[in-house]
C-alpha positions in Angstrom: -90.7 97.0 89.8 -91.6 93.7 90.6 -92.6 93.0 94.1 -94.2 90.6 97.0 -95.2 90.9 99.9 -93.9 89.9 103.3 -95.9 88.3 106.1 -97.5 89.1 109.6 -100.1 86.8 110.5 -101.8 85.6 107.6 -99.2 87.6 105.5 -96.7 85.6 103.5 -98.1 85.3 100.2 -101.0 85.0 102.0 -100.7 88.7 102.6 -101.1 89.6 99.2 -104.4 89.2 100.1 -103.9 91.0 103.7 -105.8 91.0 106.8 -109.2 90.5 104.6 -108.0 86.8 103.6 -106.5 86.0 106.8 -110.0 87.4 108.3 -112.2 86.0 106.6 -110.3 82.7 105.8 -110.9 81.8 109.7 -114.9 81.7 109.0 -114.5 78.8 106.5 -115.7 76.1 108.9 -119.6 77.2 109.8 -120.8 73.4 109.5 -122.8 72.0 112.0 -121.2 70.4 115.3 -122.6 67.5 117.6 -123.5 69.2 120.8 -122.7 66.1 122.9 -122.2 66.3 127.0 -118.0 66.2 127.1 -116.9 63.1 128.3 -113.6 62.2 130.5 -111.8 59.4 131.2 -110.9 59.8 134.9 -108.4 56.9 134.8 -106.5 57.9 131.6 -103.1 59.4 132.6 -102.9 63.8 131.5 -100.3 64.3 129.0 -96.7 65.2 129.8 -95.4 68.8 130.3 -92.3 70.3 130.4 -92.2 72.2 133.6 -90.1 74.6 133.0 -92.3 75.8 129.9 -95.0 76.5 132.2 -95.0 80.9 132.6 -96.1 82.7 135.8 -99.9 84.1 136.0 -101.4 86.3 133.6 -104.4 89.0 134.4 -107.2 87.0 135.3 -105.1 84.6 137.8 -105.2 82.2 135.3 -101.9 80.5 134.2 -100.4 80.1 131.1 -99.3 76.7 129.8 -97.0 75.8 127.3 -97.2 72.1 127.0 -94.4 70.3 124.8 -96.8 69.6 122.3 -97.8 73.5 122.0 -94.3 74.4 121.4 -93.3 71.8 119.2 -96.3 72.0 116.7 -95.8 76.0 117.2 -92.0 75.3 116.4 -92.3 72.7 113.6 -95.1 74.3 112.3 -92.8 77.9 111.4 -89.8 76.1 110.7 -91.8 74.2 107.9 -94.0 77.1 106.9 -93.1 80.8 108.0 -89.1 80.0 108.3 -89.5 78.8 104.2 -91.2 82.1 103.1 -88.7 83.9 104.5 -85.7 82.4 103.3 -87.3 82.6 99.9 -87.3 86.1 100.4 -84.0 86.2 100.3 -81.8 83.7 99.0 -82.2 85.4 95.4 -80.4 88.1 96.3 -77.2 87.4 96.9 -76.7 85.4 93.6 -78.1 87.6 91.5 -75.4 88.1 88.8 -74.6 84.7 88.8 -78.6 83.7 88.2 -78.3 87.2 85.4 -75.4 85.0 84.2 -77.1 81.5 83.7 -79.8 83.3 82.0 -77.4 85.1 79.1 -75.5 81.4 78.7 -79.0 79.5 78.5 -80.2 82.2 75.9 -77.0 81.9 73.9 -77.3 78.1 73.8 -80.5 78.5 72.1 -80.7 81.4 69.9 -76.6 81.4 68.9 -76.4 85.1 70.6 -76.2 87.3 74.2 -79.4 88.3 76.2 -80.3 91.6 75.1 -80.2 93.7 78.5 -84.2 94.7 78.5 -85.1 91.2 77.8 -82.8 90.2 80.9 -84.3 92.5 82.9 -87.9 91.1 82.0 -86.6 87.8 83.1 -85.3 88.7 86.1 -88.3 90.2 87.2 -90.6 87.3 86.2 -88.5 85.6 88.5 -88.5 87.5 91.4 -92.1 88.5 90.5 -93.6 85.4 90.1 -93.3 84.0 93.6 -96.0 86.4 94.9 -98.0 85.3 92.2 -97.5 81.9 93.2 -98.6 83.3 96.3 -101.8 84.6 95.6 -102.7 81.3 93.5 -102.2 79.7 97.7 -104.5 81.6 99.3 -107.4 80.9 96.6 -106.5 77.3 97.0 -107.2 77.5 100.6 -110.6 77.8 101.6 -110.6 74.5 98.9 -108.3 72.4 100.4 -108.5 73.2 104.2 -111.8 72.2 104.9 -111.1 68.9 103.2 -107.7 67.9 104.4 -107.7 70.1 107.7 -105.0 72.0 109.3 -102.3 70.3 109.9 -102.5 67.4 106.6 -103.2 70.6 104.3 -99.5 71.8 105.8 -98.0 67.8 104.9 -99.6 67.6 101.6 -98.7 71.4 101.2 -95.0 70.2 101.1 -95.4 68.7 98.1 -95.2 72.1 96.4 -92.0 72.6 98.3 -90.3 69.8 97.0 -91.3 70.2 93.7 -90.3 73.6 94.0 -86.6 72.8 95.3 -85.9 70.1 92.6 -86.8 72.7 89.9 -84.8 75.6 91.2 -81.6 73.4 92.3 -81.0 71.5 89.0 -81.8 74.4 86.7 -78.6 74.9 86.3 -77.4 71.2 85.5 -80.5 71.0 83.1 -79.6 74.6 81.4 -83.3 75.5 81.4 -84.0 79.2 83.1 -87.4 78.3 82.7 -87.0 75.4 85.6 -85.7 78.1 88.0 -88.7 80.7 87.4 -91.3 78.1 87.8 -90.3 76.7 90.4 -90.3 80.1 91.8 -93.8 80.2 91.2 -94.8 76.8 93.1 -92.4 77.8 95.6 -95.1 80.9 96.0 -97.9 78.5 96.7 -96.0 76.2 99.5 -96.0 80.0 100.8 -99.3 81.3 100.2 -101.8 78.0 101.2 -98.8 77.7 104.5 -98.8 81.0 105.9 -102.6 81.0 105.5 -103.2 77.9 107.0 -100.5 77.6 110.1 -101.6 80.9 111.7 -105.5 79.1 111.7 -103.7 75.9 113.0 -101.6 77.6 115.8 -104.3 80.1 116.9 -107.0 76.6 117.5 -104.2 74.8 119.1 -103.2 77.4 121.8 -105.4 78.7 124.7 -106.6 82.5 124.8 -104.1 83.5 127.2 -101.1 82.8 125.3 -103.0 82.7 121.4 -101.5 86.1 120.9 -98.2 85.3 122.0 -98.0 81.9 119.9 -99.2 83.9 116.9 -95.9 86.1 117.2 -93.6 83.2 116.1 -94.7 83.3 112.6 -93.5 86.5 111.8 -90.4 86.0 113.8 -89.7 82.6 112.1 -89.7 84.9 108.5 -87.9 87.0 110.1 -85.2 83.9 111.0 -85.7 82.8 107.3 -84.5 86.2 105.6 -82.0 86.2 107.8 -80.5 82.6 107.0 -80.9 83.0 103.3 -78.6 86.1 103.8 -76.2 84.2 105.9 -75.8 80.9 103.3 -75.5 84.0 100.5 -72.1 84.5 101.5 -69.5 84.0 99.1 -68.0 81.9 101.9 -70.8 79.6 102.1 -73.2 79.1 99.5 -73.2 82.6 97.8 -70.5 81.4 94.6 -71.1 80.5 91.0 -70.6 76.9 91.4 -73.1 76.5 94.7 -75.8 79.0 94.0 -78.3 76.6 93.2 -77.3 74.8 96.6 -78.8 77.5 98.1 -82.4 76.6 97.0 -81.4 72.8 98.0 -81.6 73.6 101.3 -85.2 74.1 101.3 -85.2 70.1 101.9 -84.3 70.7 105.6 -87.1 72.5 106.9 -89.6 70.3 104.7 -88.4 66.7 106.1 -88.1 68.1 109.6 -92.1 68.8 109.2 -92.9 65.9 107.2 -91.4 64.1 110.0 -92.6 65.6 113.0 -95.9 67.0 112.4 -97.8 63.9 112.0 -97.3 63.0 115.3 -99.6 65.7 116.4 -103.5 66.2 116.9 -105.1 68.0 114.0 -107.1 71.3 115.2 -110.0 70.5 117.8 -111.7 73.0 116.7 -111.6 71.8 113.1 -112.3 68.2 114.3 -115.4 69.5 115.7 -117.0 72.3 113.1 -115.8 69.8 110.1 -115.7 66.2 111.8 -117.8 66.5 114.1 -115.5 64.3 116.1 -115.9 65.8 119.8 -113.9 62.8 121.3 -111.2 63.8 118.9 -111.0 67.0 119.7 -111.2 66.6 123.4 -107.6 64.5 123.0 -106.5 67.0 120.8 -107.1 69.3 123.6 -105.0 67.4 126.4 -102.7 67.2 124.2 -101.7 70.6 122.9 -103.0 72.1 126.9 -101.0 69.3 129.0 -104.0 68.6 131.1 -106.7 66.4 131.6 -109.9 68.7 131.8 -110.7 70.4 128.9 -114.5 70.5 129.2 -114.3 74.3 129.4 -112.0 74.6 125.9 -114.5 71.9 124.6 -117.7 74.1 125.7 -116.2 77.0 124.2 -116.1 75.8 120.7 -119.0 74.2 120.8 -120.9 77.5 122.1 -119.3 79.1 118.8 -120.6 76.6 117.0 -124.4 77.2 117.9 -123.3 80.9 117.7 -122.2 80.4 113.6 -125.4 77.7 113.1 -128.1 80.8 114.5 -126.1 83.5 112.2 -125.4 84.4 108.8 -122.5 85.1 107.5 -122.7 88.5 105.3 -121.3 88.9 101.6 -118.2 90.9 101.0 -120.5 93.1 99.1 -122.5 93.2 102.3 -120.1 94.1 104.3 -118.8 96.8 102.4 -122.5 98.5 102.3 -123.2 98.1 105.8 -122.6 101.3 107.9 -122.2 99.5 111.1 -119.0 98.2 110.3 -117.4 100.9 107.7 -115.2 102.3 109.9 -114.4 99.0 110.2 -113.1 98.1 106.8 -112.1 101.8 106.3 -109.0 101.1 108.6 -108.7 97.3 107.3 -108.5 98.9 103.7 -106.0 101.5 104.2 -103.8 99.8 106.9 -103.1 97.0 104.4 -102.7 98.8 101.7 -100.1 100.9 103.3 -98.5 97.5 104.8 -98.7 96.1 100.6 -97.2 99.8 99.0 -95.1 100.9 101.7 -91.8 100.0 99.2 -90.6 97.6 101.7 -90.5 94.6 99.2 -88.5 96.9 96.4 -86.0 97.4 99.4 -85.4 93.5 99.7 -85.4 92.3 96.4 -83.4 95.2 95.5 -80.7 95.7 98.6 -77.4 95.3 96.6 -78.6 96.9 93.6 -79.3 100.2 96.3 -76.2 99.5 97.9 -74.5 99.3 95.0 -75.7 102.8 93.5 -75.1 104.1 96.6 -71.2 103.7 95.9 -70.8 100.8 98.6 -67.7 98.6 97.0 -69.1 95.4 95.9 -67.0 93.1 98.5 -68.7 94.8 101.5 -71.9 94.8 100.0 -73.2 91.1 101.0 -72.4 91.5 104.4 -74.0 95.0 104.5 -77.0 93.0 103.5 -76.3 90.4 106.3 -77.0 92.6 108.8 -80.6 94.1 107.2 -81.5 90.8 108.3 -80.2 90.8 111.7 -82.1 94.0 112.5 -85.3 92.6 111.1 -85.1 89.7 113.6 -84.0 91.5 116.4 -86.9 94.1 115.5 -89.2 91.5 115.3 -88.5 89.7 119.2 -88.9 93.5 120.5 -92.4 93.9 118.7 -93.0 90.8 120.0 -92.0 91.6 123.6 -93.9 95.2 123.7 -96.8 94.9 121.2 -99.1 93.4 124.5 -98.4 96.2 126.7 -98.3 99.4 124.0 -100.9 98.0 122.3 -101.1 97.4 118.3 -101.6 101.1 117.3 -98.8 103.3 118.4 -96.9 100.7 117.2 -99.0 100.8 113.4 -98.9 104.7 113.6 -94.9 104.8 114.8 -93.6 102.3 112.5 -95.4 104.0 109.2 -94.4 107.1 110.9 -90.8 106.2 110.9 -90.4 104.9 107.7 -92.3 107.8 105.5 -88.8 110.0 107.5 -86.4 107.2 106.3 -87.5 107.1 103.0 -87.3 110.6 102.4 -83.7 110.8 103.8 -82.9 107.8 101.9 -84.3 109.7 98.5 -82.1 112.7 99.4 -78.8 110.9 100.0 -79.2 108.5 97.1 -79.9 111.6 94.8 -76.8 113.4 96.4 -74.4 110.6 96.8 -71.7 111.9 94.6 -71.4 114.7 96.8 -69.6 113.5 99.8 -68.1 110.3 100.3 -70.2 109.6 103.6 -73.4 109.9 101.9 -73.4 106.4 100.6 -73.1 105.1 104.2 -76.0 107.5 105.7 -78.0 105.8 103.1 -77.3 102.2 104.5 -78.1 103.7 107.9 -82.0 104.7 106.1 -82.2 101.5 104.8 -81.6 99.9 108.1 -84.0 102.0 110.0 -86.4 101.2 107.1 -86.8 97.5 107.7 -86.1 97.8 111.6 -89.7 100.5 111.8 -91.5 98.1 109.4 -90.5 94.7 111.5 -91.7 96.4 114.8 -94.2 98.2 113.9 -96.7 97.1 110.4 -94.9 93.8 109.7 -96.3 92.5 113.3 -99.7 94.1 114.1 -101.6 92.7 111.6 -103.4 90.6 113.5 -105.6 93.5 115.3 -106.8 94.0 111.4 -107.8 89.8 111.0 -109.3 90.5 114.8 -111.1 93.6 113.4 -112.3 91.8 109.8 -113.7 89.0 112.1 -115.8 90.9 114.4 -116.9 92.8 111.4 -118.0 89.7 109.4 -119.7 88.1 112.9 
């Protein structure tokens, strides 16, 4: 069964690789950096803030600002990058049979007869298939592109891909070509892969320590967003019908412009501008900007101490690392967190809801808003991880969500074998599938990021 993985931090395609990628993907700048005194202009106005963006104190007494800038490159950032993986996600599930049906037509065009129904199937899960390739194609892609183009222009030339992408999928039906539709599937998987690998880097250099956990948060509640919207315009209501379905992958144009036009109004990554650059004034302004305030000689020390730090060390092979019995433990947990989070079943449940639904007797009218709503409890799921995860810590939440769903599935395995049984049966298995997705969105699907923290200390 074809399937692809979902994101937490470095996730999105770019979990395909897991918390090893996103790890060691944040150790690709180890050039040298000037280690020039930090100069301020005293007369030079700070940068605006918004007020009322500004939260109370955090442990330390020190406060925790959210400058406009912050929040709008957090905002525009997702919207652009984590948002599109997620709707991607979803938006080929609700028209399926009308996708199954363009397929049989195209074939029957070409070769004067119907689809044989094992080739179909083949087809159908190239295409849902082949966007996690298309993922894992990103991530390799990179480490190539990223220290060339930086942060922020590596997420405007990465939307490229999208609109190539969106222009495939949306006239395949005009053109008659199945083949359009699958590969832009595939590029589609690489706007997600080199996104979601590069945006949590940009947003985690951008924010200060106090509130980098936080920020990191809104990528995996923007995917969350994403499914969720893709379900919503998947209604036969809305976008979801045999004449619009390929309007559905048109509307991957919005979140793309809104970056392309708001995203080059901000400061790349200081601490890019400095490791790669080695433009200190640069990143100083970069600072004030994304901090609202007008000394950042401490932020600017900070990076440049790392800097030294990464000249004086060296960096250890995978290879390496996997011998070394200082950090096995280490990579033990790394290993077989991830590899739960990749083979936990959750992607099967996605690509596959109204198929399950279906089987599970569900009359076909109610099914697409049954679906609707796995998408509300992933969000909601997600925004209570993300409110909790800082004071239960990343564990219990790890151990509790796997926890939960290892019982769900094997309630939902009962009552789909025994669903001819009783005529409630088909609805307690809607119920598993719900608590599925809601254990996995506040539990694995948002505390990746200790794994990327643990990779990182490993590899330093």
């Amino acid at each position: 069964m074809p399937q692809q993985s979902r994101a937490g931090r470095h996730w999105g395609p770019s979990q395909l690789q897991g918390g090893l990628a996103g790890g060691l993907s944040g150790n690709m700048d180890s050039e040298e950096a000037h280690s020039a005194p930090v100069a301020r202009d005293p007369g030079r106005p700070a940068p605006l803030e918004c007020a009322h963006l500004t939260s109370g104190t955090p442990r330390g007494g020190r406060r925790k600002d959210w400058s406009c800038s912050l929040v709008v490159a957090s905002l525009v950032g997702a919207f652009g990058s984590s948002f599109l993986y997620g709707y991607n996600l979803s938006a080929v599930n609700a028209p399926t049979p009308y996708i199954k049906t363009f397929y049989n037509e195209s074939w029957e065009r070409r070769h004067g007869h119907r689809i044989d129904l094992d080739t179909l199937t083949l087809l159908w899960s190239v295409t849902v298939s082949i966007f996690a390739i298309g993922g894992l194609v990103g991530t390799f892609l990179v480490k190539l592109i990223g220290k060339v183009l930086g942060r922020k222009f590596t997420l405007l030339v990465n939307n490229g891909f999208a609109i190539s992408a969106l222009l495939l999928m949306a006239c395949s039906l005009q053109a008659g070509a199945f083949e359009m539709l699958i590969l832009g599937r595939f590029i589609m998987g690489v706007d997600g892969g080199i996104a979601l690998s590069v945006l949590p880097m940009y947003l985690s250099e951008i924010s200060p320590k106090e509130i980098r956990g936080s920020l990191g948060q809104v990528t995996a509640i923007f995917i969350c967003i994403g499914v969720f919207t893709g379900q919503l315009l998947g209604l036969p209501e809305l976008l979801g019908k045999e004449s619009t379905w390929p309007y559905l992958f048109g509307v991957i144009a919005v979140p793309v412009l809104v970056q392309l036009v708001s995203l080059p109004f901000l400061p790349e990554s200081p601490r890019y501008l400095i490791f790669e650059k080695h433009d200190q004034a640069g990143a100083e302004k970069a600072f004030q900007t994304f901090l609202g305030k007008e000394d950042v000689s401490r932020e600017v020390e900070e990076v440049l101490a790392e800097s030294r730090e990464q000249r004086n060390s060296r960096l250890v092979s995978v290879l390496e690392l996997l011998r070394s019995p200082s950090v096995r433990w280490q990579v033990i947990t790394v290993v077989i967190t991830m590899a739960c989070y990749q083979l936990c079943g959750l992607n099967a449940i996605w690509f596959y809801t109204n198929s399950i639904f279906g089987k599970a007797g569900i009359p076909p009218e109610k099914i697409p808003y049954i679906t609707l709503s796995t998408g509300g409890i992933e969000t909601l799921a997600a925004i209570f991880s993300g409110l909790v995860i800082e004071r239960m810590g990343r564990r219990p939440l790890l151990i509790g969500g796997f926890g939960l769903m290892t019982l769900f599935f094997g309630i939902l395995t009962v009552t789909l074998t025994l669903q001819d049984h009783a005529a409630w049966i088909p609805y307690l298995s809607v119920v598993c599938v719900l608590a599925i997705i809601a254990a996995f969105c506040s539990g694995p699907a948002m505390t990746t990021e200790g794994c990327n923290e643990m990779v990182e200390r490993a590899v330093e």
